[in-house]
PDB file with one MODEL, atoms N, CA, C and O in Angstrom:
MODEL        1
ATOM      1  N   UNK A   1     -82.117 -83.041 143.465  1.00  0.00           N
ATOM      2  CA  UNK A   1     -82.689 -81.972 144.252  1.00  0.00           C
ATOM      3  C   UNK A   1     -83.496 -82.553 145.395  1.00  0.00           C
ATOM      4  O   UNK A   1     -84.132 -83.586 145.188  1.00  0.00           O
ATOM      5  N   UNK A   2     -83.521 -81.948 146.635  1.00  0.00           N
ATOM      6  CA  UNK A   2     -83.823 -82.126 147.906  1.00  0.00           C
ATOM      7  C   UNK A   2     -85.882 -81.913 147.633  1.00  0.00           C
ATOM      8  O   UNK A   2     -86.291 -81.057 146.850  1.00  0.00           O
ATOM      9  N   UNK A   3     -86.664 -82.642 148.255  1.00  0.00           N
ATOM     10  CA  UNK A   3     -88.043 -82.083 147.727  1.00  0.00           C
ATOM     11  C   UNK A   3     -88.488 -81.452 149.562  1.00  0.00           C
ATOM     12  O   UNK A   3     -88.509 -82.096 150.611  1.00  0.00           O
ATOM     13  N   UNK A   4     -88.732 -80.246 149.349  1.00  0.00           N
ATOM     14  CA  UNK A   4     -88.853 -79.260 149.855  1.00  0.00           C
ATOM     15  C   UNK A   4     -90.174 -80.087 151.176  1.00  0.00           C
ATOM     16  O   UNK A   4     -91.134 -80.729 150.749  1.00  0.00           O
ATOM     17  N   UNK A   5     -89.935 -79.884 152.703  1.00  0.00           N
ATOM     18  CA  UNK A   5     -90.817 -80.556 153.493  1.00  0.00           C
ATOM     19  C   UNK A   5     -92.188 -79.742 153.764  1.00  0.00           C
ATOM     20  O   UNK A   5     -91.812 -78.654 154.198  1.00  0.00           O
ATOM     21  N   UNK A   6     -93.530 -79.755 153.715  1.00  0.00           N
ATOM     22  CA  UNK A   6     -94.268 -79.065 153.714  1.00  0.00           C
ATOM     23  C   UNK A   6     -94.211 -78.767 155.576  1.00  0.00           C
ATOM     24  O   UNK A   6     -93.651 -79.557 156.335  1.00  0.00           O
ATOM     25  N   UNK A   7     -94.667 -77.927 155.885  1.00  0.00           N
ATOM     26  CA  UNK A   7     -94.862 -78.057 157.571  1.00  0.00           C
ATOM     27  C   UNK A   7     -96.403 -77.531 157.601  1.00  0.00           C
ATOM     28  O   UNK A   7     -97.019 -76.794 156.831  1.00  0.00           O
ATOM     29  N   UNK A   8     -96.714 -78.085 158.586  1.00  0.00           N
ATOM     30  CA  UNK A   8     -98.113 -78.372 159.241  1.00  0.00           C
ATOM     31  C   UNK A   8     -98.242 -76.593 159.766  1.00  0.00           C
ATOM     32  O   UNK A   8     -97.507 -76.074 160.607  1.00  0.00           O
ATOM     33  N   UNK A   9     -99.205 -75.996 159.124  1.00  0.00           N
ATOM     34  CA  UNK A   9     -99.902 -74.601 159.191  1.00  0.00           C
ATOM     35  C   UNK A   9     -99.843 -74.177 160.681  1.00  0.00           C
ATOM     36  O   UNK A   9    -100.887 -74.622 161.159  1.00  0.00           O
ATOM     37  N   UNK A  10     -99.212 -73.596 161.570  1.00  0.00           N
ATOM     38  CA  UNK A  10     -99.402 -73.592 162.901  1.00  0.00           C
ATOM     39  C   UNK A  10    -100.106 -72.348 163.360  1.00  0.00           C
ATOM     40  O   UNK A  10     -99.452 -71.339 163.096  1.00  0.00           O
ATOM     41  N   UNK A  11    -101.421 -72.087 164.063  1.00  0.00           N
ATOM     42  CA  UNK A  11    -101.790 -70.945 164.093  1.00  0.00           C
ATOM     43  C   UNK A  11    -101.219 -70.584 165.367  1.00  0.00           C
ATOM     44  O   UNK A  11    -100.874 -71.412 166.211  1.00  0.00           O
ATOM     45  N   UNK A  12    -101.133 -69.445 165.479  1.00  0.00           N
ATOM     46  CA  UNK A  12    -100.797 -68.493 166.888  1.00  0.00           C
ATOM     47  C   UNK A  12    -101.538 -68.090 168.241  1.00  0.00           C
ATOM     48  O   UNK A  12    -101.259 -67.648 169.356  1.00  0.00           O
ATOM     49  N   UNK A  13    -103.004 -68.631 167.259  1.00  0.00           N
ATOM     50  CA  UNK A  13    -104.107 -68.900 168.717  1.00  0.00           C
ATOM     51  C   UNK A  13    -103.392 -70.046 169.489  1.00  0.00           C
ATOM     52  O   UNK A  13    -102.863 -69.997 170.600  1.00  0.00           O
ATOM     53  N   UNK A  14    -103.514 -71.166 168.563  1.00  0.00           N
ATOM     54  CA  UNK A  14    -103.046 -72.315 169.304  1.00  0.00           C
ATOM     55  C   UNK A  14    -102.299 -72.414 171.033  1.00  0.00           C
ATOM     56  O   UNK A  14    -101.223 -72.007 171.470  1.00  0.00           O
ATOM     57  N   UNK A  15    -103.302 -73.050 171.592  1.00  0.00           N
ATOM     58  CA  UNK A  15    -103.010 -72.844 172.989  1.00  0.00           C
ATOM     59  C   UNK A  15    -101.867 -74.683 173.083  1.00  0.00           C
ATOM     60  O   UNK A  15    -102.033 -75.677 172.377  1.00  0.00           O
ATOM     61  N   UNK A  16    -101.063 -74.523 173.946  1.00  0.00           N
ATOM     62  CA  UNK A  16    -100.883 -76.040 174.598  1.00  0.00           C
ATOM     63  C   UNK A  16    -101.856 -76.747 174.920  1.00  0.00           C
ATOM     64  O   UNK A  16    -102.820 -76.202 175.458  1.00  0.00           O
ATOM     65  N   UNK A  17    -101.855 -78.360 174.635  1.00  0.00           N
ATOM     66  CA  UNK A  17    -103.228 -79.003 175.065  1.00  0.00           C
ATOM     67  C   UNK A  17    -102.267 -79.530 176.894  1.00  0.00           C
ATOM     68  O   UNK A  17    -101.239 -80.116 177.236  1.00  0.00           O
ATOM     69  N   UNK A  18    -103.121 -79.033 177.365  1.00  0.00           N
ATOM     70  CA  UNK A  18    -103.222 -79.107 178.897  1.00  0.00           C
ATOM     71  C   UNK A  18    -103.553 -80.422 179.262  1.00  0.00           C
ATOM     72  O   UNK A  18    -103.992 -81.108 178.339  1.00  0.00           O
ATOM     73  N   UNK A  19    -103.444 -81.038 180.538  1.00  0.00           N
ATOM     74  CA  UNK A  19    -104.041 -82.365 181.205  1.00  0.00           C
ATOM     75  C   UNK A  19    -105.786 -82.016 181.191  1.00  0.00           C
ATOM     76  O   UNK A  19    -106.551 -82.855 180.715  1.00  0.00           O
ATOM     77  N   UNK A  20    -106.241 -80.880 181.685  1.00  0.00           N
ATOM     78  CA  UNK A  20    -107.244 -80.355 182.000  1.00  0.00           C
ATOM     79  C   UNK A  20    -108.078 -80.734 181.005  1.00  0.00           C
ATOM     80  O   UNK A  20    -109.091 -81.395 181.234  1.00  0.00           O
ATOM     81  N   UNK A  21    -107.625 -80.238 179.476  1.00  0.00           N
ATOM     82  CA  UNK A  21    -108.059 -80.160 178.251  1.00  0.00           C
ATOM     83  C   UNK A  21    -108.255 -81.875 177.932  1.00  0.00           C
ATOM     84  O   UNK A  21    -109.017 -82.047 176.980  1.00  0.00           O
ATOM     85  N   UNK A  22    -107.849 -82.860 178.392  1.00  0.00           N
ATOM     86  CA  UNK A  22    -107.162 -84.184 177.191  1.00  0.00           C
ATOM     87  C   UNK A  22    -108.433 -84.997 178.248  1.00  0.00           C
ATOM     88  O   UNK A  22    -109.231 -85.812 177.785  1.00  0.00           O
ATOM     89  N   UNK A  23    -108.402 -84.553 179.792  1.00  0.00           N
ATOM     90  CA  UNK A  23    -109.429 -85.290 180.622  1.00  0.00           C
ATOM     91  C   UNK A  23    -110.804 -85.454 180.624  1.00  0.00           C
ATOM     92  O   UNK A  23    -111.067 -84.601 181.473  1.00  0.00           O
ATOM     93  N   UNK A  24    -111.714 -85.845 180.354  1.00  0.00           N
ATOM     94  CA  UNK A  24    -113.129 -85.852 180.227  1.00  0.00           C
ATOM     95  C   UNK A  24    -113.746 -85.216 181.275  1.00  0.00           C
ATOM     96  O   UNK A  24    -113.250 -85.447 182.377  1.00  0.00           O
ATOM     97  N   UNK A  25    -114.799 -84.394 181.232  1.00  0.00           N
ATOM     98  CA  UNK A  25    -115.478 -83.612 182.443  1.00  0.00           C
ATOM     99  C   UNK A  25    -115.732 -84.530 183.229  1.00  0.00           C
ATOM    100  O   UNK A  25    -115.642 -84.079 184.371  1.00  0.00           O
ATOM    101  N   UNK A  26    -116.015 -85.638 183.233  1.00  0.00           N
ATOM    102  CA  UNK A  26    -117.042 -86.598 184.323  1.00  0.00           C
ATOM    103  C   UNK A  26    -115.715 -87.017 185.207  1.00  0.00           C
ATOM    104  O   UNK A  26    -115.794 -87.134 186.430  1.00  0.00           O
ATOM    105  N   UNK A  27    -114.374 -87.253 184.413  1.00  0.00           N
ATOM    106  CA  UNK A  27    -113.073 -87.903 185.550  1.00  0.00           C
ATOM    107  C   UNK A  27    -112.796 -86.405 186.195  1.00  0.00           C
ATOM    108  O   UNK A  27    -112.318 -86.459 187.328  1.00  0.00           O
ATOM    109  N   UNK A  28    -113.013 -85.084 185.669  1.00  0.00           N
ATOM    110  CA  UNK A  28    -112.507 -83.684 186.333  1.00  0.00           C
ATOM    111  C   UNK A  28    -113.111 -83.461 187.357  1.00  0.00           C
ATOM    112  O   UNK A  28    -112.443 -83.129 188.336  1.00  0.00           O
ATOM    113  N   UNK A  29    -114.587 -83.568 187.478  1.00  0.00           N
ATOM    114  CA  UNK A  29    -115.468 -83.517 188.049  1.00  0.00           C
ATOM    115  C   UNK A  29    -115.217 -84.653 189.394  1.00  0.00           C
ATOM    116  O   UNK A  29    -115.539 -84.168 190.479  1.00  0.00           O
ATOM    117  N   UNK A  30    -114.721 -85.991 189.442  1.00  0.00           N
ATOM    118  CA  UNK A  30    -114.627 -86.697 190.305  1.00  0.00           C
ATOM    119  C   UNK A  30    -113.307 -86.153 191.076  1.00  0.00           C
ATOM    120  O   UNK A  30    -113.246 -85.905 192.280  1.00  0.00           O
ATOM    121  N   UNK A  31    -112.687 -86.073 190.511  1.00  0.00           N
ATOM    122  CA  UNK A  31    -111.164 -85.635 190.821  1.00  0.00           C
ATOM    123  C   UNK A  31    -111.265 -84.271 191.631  1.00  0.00           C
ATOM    124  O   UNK A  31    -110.508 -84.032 192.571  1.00  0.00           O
ATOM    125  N   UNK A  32    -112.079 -83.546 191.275  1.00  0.00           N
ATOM    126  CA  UNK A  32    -112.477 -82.317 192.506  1.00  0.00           C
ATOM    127  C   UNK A  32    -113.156 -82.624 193.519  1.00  0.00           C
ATOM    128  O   UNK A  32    -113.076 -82.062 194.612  1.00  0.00           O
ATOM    129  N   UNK A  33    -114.097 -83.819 193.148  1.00  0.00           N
ATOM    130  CA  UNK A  33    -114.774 -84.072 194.225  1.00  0.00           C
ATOM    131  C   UNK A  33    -113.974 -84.891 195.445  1.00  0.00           C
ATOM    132  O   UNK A  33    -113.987 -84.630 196.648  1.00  0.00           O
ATOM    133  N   UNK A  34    -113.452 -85.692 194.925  1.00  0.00           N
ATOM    134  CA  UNK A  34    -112.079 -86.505 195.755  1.00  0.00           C
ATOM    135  C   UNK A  34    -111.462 -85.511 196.472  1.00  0.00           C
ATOM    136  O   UNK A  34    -111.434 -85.534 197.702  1.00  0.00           O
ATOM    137  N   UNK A  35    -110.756 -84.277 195.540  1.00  0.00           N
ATOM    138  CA  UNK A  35    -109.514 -83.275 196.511  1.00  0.00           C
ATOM    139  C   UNK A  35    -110.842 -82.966 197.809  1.00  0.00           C
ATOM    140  O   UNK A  35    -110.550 -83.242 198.973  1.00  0.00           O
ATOM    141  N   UNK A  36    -112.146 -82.439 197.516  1.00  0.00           N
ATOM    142  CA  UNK A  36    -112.434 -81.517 198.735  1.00  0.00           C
ATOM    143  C   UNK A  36    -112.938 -82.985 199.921  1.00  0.00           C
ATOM    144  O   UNK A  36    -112.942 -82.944 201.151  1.00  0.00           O
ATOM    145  N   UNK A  37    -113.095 -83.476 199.549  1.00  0.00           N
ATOM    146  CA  UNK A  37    -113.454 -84.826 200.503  1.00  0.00           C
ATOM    147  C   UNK A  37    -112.067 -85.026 201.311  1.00  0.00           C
ATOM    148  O   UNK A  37    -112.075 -85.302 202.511  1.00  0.00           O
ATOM    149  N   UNK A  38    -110.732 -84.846 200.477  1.00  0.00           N
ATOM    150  CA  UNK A  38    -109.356 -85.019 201.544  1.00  0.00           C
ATOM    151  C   UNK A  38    -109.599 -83.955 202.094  1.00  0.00           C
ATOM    152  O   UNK A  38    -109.494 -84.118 203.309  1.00  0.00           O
ATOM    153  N   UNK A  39    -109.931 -82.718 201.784  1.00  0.00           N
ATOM    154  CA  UNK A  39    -109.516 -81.427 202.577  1.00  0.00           C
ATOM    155  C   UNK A  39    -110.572 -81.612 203.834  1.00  0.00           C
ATOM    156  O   UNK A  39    -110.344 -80.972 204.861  1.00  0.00           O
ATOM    157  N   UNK A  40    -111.851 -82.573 203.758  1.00  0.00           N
ATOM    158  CA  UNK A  40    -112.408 -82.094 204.592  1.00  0.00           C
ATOM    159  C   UNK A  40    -111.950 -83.422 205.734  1.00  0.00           C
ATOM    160  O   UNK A  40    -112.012 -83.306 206.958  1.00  0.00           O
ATOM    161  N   UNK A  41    -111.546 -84.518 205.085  1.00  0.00           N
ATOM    162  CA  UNK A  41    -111.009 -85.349 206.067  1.00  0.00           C
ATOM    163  C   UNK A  41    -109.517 -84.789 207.131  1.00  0.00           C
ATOM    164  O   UNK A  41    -109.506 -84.715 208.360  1.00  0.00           O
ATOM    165  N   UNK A  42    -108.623 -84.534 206.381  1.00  0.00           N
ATOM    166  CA  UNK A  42    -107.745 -83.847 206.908  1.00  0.00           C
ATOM    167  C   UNK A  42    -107.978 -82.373 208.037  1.00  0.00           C
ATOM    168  O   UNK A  42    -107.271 -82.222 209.033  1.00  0.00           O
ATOM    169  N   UNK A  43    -108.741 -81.699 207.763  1.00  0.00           N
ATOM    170  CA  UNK A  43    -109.635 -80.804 208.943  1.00  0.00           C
ATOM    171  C   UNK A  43    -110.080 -81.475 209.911  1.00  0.00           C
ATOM    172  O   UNK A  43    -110.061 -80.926 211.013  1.00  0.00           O
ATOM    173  N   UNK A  44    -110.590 -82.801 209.805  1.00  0.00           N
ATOM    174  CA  UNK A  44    -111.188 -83.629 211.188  1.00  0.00           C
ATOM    175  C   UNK A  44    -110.148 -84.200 211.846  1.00  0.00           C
ATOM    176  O   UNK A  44    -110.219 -84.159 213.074  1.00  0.00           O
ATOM    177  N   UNK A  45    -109.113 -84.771 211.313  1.00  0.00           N
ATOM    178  CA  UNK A  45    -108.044 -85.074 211.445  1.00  0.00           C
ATOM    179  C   UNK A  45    -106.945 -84.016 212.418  1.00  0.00           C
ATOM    180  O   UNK A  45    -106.289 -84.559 213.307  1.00  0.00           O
ATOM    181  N   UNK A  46    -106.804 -82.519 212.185  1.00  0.00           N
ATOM    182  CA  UNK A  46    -106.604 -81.317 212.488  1.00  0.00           C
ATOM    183  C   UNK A  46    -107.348 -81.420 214.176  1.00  0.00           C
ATOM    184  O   UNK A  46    -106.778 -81.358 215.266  1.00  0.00           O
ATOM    185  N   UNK A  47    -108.313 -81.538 213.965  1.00  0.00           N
ATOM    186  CA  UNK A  47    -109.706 -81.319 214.897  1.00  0.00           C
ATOM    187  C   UNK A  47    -108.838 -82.356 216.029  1.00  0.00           C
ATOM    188  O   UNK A  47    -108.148 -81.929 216.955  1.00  0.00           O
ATOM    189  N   UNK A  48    -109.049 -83.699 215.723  1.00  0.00           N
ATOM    190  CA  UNK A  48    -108.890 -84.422 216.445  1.00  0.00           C
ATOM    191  C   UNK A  48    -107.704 -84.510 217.340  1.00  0.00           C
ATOM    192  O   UNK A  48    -107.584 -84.821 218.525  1.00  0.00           O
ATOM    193  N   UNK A  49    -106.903 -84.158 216.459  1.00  0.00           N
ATOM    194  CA  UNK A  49    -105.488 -84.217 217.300  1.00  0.00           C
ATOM    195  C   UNK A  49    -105.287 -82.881 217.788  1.00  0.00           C
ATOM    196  O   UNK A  49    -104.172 -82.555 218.197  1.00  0.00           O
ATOM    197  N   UNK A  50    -106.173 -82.136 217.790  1.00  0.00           N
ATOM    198  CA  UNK A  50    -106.093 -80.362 219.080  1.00  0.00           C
ATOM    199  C   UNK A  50    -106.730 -81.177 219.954  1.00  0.00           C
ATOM    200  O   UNK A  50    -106.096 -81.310 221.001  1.00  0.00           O
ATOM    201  N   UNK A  51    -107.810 -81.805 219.904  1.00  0.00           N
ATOM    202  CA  UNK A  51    -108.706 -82.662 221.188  1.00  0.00           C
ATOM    203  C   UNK A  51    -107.532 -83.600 221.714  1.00  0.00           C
ATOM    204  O   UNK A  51    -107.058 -83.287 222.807  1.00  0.00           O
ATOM    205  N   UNK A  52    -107.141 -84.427 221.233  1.00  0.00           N
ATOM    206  CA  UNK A  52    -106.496 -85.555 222.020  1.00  0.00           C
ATOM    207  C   UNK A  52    -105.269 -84.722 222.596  1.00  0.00           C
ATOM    208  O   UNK A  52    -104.999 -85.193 223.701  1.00  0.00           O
ATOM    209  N   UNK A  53    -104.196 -83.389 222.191  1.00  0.00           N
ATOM    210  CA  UNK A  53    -103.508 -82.505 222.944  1.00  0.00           C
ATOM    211  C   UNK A  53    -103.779 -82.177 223.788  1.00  0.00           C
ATOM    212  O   UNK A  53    -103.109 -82.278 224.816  1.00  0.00           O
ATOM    213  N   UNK A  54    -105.447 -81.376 223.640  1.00  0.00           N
ATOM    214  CA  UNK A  54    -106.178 -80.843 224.864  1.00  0.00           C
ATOM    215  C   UNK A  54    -106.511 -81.291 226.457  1.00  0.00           C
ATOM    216  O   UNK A  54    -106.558 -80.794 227.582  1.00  0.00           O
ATOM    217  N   UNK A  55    -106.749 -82.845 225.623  1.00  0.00           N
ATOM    218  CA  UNK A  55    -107.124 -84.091 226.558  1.00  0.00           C
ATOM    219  C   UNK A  55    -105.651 -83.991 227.511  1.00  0.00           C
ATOM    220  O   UNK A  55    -105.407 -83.445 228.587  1.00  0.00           O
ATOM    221  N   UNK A  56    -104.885 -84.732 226.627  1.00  0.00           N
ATOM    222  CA  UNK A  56    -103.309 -84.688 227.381  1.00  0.00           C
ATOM    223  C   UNK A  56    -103.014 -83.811 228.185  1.00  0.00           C
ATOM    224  O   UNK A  56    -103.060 -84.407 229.261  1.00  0.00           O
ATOM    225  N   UNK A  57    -102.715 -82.688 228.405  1.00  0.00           N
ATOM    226  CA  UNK A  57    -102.663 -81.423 228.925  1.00  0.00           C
ATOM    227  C   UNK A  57    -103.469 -81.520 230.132  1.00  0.00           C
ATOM    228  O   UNK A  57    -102.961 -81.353 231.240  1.00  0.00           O
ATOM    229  N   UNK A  58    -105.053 -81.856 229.924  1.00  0.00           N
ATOM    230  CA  UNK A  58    -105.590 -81.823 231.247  1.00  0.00           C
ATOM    231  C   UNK A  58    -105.226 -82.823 231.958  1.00  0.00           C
ATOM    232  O   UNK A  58    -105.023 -82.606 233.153  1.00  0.00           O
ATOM    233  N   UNK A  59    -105.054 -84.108 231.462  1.00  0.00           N
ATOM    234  CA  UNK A  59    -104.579 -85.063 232.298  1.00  0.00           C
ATOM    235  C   UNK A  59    -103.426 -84.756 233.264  1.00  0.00           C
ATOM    236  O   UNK A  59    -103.307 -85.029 234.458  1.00  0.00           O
ATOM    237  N   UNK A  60    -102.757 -84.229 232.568  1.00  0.00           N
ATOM    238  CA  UNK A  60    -100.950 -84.273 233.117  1.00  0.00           C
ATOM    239  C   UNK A  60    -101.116 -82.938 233.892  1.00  0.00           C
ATOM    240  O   UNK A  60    -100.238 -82.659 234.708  1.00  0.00           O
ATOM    241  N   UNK A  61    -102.053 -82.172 233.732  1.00  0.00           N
ATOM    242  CA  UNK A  61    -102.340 -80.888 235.036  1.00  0.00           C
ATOM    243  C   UNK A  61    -103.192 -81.463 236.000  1.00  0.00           C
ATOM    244  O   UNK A  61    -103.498 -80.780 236.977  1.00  0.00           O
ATOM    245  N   UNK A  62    -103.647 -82.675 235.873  1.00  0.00           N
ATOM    246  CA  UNK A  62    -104.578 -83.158 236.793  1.00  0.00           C
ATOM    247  C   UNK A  62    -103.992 -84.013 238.073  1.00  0.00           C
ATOM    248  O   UNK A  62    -104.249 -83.989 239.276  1.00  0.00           O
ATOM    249  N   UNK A  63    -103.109 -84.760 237.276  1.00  0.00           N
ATOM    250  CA  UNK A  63    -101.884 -85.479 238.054  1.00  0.00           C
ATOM    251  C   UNK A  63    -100.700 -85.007 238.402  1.00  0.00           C
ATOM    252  O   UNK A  63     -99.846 -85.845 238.689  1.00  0.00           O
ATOM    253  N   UNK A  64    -100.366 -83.654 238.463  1.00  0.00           N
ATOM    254  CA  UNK A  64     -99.225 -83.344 238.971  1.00  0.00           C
ATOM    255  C   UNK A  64     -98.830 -83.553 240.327  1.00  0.00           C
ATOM    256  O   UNK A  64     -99.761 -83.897 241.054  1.00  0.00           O
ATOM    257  N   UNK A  65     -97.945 -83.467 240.759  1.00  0.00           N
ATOM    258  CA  UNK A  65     -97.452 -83.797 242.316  1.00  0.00           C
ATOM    259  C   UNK A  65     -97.990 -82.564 243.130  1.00  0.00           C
ATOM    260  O   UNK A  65     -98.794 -81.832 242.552  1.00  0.00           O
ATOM    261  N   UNK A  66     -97.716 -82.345 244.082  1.00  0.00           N
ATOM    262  CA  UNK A  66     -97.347 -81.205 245.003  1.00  0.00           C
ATOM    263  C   UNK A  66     -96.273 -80.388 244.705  1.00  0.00           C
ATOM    264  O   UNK A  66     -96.271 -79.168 244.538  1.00  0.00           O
ATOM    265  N   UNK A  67     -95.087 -81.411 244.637  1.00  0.00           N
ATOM    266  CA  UNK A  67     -94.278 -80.602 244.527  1.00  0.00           C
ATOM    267  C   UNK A  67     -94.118 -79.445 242.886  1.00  0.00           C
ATOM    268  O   UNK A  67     -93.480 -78.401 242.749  1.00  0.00           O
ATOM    269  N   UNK A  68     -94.868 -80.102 242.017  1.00  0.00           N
ATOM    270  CA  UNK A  68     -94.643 -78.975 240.865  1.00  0.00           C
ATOM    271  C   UNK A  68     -95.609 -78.439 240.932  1.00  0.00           C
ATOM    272  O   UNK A  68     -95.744 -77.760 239.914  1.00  0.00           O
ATOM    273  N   UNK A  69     -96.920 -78.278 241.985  1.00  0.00           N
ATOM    274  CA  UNK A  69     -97.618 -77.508 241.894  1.00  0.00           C
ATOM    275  C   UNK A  69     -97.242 -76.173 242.856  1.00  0.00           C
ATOM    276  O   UNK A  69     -97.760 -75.063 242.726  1.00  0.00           O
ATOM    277  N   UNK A  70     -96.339 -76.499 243.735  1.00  0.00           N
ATOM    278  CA  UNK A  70     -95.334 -75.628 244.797  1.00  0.00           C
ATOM    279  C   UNK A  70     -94.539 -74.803 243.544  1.00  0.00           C
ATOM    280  O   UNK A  70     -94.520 -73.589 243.342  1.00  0.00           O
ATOM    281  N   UNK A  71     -93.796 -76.052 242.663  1.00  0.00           N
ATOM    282  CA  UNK A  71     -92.824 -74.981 242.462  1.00  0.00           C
ATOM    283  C   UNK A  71     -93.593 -73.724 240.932  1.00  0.00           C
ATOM    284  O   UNK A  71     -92.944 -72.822 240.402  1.00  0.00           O
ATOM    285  N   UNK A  72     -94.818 -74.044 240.648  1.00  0.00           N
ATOM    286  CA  UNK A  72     -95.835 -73.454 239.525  1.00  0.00           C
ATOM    287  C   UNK A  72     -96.126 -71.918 240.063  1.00  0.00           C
ATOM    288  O   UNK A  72     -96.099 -70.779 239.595  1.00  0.00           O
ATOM    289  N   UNK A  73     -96.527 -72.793 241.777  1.00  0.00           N
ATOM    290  CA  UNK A  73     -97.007 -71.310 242.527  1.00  0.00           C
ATOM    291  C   UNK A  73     -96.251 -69.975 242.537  1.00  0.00           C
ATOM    292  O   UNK A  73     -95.050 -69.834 242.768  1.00  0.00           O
ATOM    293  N   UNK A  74     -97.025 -69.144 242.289  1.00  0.00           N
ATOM    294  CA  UNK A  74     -96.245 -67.385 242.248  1.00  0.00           C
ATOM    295  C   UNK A  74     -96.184 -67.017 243.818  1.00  0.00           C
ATOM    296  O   UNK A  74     -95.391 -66.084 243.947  1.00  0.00           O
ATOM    297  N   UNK A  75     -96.587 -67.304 244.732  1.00  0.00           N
ATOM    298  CA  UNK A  75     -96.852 -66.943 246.279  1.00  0.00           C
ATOM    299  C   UNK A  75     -95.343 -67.377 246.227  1.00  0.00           C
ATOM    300  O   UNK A  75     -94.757 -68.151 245.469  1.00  0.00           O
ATOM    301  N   UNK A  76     -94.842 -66.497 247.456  1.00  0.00           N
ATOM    302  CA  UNK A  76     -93.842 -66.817 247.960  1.00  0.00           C
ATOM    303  C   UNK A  76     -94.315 -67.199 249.485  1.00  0.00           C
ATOM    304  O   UNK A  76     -94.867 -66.650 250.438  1.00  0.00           O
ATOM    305  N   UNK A  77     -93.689 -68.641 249.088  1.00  0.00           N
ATOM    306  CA  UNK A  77     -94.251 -69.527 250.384  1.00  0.00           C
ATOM    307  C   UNK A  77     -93.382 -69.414 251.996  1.00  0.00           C
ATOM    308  O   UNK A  77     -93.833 -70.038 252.956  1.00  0.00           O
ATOM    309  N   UNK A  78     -92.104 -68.543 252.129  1.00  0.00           N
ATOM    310  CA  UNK A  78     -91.144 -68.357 253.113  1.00  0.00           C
ATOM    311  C   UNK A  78     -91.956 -67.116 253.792  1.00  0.00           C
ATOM    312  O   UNK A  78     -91.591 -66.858 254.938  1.00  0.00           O
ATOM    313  N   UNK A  79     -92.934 -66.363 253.292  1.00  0.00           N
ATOM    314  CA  UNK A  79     -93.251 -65.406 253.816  1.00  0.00           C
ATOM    315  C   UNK A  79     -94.339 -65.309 255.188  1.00  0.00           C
ATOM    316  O   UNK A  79     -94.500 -64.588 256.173  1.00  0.00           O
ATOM    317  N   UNK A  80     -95.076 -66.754 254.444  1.00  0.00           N
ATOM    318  CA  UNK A  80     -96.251 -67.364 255.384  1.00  0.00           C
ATOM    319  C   UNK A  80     -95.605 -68.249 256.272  1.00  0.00           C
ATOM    320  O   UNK A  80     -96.472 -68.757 256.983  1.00  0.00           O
ATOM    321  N   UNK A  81     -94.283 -68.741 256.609  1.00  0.00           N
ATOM    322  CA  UNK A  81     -93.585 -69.413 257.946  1.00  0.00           C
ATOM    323  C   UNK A  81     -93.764 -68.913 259.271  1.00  0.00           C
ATOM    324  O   UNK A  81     -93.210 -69.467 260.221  1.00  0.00           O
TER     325      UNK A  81
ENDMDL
END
């Protein structure tokens, strides 16, 4: 005869043990503190490169020729001949 396997009592509360759950507060705690430190580096980062666009932009409107500032103009310039 086969001897019958007992199984381990499983209650129905029983949640999954999570990463969250298995990690110690003090590494959870760093690990949040780390994510908002990227989020806030990455925002300056954001920041910086609208400035250095901004920059660009004025430059290259600063140096334009004549002639693309002729052809930019809305006046129609045949009228004043």
């Amino acid at each position: 005869m086969k001897k019958k396997q007992q199984r381990p009592n499983v209650k129905k509360d029983d949640k999954p043990v999570t990463l969250g759950d298995m990690l110690n507060l003090d590494l959870k705690n760093q690990l949040k503190e780390r994510q908002q430190q990227l989020k806030v580096e990455e925002e300056k980062k954001k920041l910086a490169e609208e400035e250095r666009k901004r920059e660009e932009r004025r430059l290259k409107e600063k140096n334009k020729s004549f002639e693309e500032l002729l052809e930019e103009s809305s006046i129609n310039w045949k009228e004043f001949k």
